[in-house]
N, C-alpha and C positions, 0 to 999 in steps of 0.2 A: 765422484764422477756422476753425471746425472743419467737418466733412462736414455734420452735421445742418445746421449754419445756412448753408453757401454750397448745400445742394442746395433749402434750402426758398427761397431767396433769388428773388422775382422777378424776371424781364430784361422788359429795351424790348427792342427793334428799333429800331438811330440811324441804321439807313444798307441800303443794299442795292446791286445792280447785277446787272441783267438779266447772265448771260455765253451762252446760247443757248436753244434752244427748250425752255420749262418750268421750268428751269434759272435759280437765286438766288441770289447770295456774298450773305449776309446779316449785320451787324455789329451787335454787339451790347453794352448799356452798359458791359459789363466789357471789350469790346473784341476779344471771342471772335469766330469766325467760324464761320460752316455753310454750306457748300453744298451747294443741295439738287432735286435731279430730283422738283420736283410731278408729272410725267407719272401714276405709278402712283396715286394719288391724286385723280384729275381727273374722278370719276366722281360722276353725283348731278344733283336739279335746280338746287342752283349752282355747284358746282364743275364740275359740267361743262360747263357754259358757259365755263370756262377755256379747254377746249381747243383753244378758236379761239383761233390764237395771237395777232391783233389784238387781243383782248379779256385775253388773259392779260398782253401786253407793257404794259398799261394800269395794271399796278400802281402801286401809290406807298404812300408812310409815311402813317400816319396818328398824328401825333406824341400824341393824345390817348387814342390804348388803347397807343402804343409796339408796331405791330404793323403787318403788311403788310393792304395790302388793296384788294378791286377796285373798279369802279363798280359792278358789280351785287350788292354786299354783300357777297358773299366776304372772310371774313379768318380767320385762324389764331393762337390763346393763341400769344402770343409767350414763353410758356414750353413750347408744346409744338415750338416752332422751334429752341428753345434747346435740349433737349432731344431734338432726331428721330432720331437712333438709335436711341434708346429706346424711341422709338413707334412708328414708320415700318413694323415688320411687324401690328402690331393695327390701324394704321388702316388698310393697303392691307386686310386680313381681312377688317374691318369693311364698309370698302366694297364690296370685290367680293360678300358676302353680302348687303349689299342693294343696291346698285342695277342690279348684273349678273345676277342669278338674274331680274327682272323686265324685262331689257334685251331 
């Protein structure tokens, strides 16, 4: 498979497991894994209701978008999961310019 078509390539989410506070080993249909500290990201009126971590430990798969997600509708493009390296400094940006300047 060449770069172009495995980067356009979408992922599910098949599996996951809490391992501590905020904290995801997350698997993936190709099998990949990421773990990933939501902490820095936990900001907003629904993600940060994550950071009760009752409410965050409440994840589960939702086999029908192949992506994580919470009861209060929080969930995350299970290709920006597959991907958070990638992303992970534009959205903590993103979020600390909005929902921290108004906090």
């Amino acid at each position: 498979m060449n770069k172009a078509i495995a980067e356009s390539h979408l992922h599910d989410v098949t599996g996951f497991k809490l391992l501590h506070k905020y904290t995801i080993r997350i698997e993936f249909d190709d099998k990949s894994i990421q773990i990933i500290d939501f902490e820095p990201v936990l900001y907003g009126p629904v993600f940060g209701q994550l950071r009760d971590i009752e409410i965050f430990n409440q994840v589960s798969l939702n086999s029908d978008i192949g992506t994580l997600f919470w009861p209060n509708g929080a969930d995350i493009d299970p290709n920006v999961l597959y991907h958070w390296p990638e992303h992970i400094d534009a959205i903590i940006e993103q979020r600390q310019q909005q929902f921290m300047a108004s906090a």
